[in-house]
N, C-alpha and C positions, 0 to 999 in steps of 0.2 A: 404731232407738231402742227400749227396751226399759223399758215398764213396771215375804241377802241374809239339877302333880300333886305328887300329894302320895309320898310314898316309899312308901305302902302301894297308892295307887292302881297307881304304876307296876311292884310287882308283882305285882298281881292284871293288869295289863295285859301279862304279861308268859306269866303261866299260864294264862289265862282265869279268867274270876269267874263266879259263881252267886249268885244273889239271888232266895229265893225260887223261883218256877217259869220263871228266864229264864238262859240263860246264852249266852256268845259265847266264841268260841275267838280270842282278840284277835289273838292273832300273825298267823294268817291272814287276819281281817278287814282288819289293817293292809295285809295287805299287797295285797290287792286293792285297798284303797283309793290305795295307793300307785301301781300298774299303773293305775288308774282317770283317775288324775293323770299321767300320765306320757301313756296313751294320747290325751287330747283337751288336751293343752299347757297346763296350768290354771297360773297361778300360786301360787296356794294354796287351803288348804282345809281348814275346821276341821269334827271330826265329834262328836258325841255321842251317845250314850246310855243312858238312865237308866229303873230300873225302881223306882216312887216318886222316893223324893229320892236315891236309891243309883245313883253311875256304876259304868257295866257300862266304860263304853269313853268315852274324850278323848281328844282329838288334834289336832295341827296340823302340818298338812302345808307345806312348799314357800317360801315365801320373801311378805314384806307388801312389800319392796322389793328392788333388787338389792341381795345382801348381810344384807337385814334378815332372819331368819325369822321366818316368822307363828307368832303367840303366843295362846294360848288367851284370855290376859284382852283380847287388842285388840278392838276397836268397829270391826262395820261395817254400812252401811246395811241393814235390815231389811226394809225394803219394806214388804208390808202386814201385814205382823205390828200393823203400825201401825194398821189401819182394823179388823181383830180386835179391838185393844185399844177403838177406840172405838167398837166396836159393843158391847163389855162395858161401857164407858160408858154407856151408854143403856140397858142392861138393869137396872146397879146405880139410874141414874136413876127407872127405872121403879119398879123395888124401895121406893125413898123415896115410891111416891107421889106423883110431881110432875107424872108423864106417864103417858099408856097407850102403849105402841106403838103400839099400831093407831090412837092423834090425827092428824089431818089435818094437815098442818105449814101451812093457810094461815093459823093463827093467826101464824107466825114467820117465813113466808116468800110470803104472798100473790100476789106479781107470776110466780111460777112460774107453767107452766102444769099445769093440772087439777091447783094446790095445795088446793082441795078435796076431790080424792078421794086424793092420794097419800099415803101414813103415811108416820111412821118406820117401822115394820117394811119397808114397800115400798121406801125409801131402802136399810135393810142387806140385803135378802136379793136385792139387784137386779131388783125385779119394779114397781118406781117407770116406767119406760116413757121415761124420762130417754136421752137420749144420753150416747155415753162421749166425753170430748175426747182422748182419746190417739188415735185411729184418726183425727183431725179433719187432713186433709194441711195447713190453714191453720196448728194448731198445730205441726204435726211439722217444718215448713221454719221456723218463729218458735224453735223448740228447737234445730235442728242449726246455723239459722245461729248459738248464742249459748250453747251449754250452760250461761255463766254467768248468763242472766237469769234478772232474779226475776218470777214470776209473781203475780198476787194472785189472791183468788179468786172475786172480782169475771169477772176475767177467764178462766179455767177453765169457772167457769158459762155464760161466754158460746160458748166453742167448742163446749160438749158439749152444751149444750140449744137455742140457738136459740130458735126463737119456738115450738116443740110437741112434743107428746111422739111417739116412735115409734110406740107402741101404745097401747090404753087404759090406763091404771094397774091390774093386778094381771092381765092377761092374758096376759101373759108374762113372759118373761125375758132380759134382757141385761146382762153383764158392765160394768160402769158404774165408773167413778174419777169421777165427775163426782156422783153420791148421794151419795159419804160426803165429797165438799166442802161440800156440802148441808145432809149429817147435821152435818158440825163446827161448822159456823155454827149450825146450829139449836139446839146443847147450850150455845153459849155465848150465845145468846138466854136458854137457858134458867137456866146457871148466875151470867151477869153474868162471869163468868171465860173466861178464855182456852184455848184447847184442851192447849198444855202444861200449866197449869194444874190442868182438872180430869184430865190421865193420869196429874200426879204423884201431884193428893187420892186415886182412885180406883182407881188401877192400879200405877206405879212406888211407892208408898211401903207399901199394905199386904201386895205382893208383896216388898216389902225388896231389891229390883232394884239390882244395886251400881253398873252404868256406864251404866246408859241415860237417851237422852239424847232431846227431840224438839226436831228442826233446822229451824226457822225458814228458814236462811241455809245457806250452804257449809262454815262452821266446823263444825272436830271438834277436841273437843282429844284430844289424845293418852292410852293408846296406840290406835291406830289401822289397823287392815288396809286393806291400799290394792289399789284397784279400778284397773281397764284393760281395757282394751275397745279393738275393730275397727270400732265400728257404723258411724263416720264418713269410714271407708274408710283411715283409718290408724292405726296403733297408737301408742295414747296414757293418758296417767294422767288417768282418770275419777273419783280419789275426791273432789273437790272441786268437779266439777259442781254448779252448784245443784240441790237436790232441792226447791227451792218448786212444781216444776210439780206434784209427787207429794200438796202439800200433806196435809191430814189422813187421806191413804189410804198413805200412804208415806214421813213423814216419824222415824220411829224410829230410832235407830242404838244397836245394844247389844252385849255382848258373848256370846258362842255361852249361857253359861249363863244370863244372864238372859234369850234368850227359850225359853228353855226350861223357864224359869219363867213365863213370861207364859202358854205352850198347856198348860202342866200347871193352871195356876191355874184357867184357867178352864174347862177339860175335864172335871177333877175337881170343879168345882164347890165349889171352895175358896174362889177371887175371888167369884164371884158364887152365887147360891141356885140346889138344884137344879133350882127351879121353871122359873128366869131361864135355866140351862142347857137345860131339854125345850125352853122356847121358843124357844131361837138356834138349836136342830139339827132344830126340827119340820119335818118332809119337804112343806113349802109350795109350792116349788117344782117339785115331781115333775110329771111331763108337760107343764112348760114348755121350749120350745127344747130343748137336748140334757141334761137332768137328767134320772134314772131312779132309780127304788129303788136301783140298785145302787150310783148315783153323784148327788150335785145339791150343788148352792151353796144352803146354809142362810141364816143373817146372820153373815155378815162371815167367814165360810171353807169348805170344804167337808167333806162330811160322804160317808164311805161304809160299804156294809152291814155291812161288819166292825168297825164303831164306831169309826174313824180319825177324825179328827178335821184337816184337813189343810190348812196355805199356803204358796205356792210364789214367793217374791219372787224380780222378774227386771228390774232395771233396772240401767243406770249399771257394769257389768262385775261388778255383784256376782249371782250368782244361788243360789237356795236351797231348802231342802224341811224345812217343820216339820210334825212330827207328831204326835198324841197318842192314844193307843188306851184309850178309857173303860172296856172290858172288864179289860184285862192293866195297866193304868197302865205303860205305855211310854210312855216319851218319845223321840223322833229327831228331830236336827236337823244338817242337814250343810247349809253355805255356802261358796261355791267363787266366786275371783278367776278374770276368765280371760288366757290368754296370746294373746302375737302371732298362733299358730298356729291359735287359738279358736274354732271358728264362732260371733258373737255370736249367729246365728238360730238356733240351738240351745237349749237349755233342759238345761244340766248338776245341775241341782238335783233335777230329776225322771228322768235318766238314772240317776242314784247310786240313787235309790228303792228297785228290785230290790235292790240289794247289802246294802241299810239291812234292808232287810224278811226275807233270808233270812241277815242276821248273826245273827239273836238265834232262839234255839232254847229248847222248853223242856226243864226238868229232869224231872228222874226223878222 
């Protein structure tokens, strides 16, 4: 189980485009990307790239069903794109004045343990000492026997934390889904509102985000790229899994250009205040667990020394690679369905990466 044109575009997609100091040679990227898909059985797979609000490159590769082709406007699960967005939540929060990150959450969530010393900041940058419930084998055989249940998160909190924390609160680090169910709860302590609620006030509406959606339940309405997956040892259609297990670390589903609105918004410190941005990507986590200058999990995505900005959603047969580069304002983002042939323990989102990073050249 696994914790994704317009007639002018199509021929600048056709010549290659220049924008600025970045250019791609489309024809060939396509067609790597093409070989890319072909070599690891993908069923589809949609790429972009944009340099500000400017596409260098769009595309949709391969088929949303048999027969259907995948379509650039279709919606598919996002992953954490999701727990980004509500870690930008919490920064805009901060911003009003309501909270510090660095507040102790046992004003909102008391019965936790060392809710005393654990912050929101310690919730999004993973340094809270929390367990993760995804690794939890009680929940992993409650998930496979049922991919349809709904989870609460009630129950989430209960696989991943148990009675104590792993380590002390801020002395490490560990990858956690189990914080930012923590964190969602706690914003809606704090705003009286529900967590689609404050993504639409604060994130979907002043991003002007055309199809996304946060999913509760199994519904998507349409159009829709549809996911498949091996993980359960047979090949089958995953897009309607419930995603309540992912709750508010993973419940987004958008289309390839609205999240590519969501990591540009708030990389460039558009969505949120420059300030609010030093603070999510502040290198806090450096020398805990496997985080390094060159590489670490900031709040709520990762951050490397080239100024990337980077999330990699991987659940449910969708997986994925979003990027944002604060220096060059690049945007990439490629999500890929997989096929029969698919190893689901693979990670095709972060395999594409290389191809993503040496498509885009500068100019003269």
């Amino acid at each position: 189980m696994k914790p994704i044109t317009s007639i002018g575009i199509a021929l600048a997609l056709s010549l290659g485009i220049q924008l600025k100091g970045a250019s791609i040679n489309a024809e060939d990227f396509q067609k790597q990307l093409e070989e890319f898909r072909e070599k690891f059985d993908l069923s589809a797979m949609v790429v972009g790239i944009w340099e500000g609000e400017k596409p260098l490159f769009r595309h949709a590769f391969g088929y949303s069903q048999a027969g259907v082709e995948a379509e650039l406007d279709m919606k598919f699960r996002a992953g954490g794109v999701c727990l980004t967005s509500v870690t930008a939540a919490l920064l805009l929060t901060a911003e009003e004045g309501t909270v510090s990150i660095d507040d102790p959450i046992d004003q909102w969530m008391p019965d936790l343990p060392e809710a005393d010393k654990v912050t929101l900041r310690m919730l999004a940058n993973c340094t809270a000492g929390y367990g993760d419930y995804v690794p939890n084998q009680d929940f992993i055989d409650a998930f496979e026997n049922d991919p349809f249940r709904f989870f609460s998160e009630e129950e989430l909190i209960e696989y991943g934390i148990g009675s104590d924390v792993i380590y002390p609160p801020g002395t490490d680090w560990n990858y956690s889904h189990t914080n930012f169910v923590v964190l969602g709860l706690i914003l809606e302590k704090i705003h009286g509102k529900t967590v689609p609620e404050i993504l639409e006030e604060k994130v979907i509406s002043p991003l002007a985000l055309k199809d996304t959606v946060y999913t509760e339940g199994p519904s998507l309405a349409p159009p829709v790229l549809h996911s498949f997956t091996t993980e359960r040892g047979i090949f089958e259609e995953s897009t309607f899994w419930n995603p309540s297990w992912t709750s508010f670390s993973g419940s987004l589903a958008a289309p390839l250009d609205d999240v590519a609105k969501i990591i540009r918004g708030i990389g460039s410190a558009s969505l949120i205040t420059p300030a609010s941005l030093e603070e999510m990507i502040a290198p806090t986590t450096v020398g805990l667990s496997r985080n390094t200058a060159e590489r670490y999990y900031a709040m709520g995505l990762g951050v490397d020394q080239e100024k990337w900005l980077m999330q990699n959603p991987n659940f449910g047969g969708y997986q994925g690679i979003v990027l944002y580069n604060m220096e060059t304002d690049l945007t990439m983002v490629a999500f890929v369905t997989l096929g029969q042939d698919t190893d689901p323990e693979a990670h095709h989102g972060m395999k594409i990466l290389p191809i993503l990073r040496s498509a885009v050249k500068n100019g003269e």
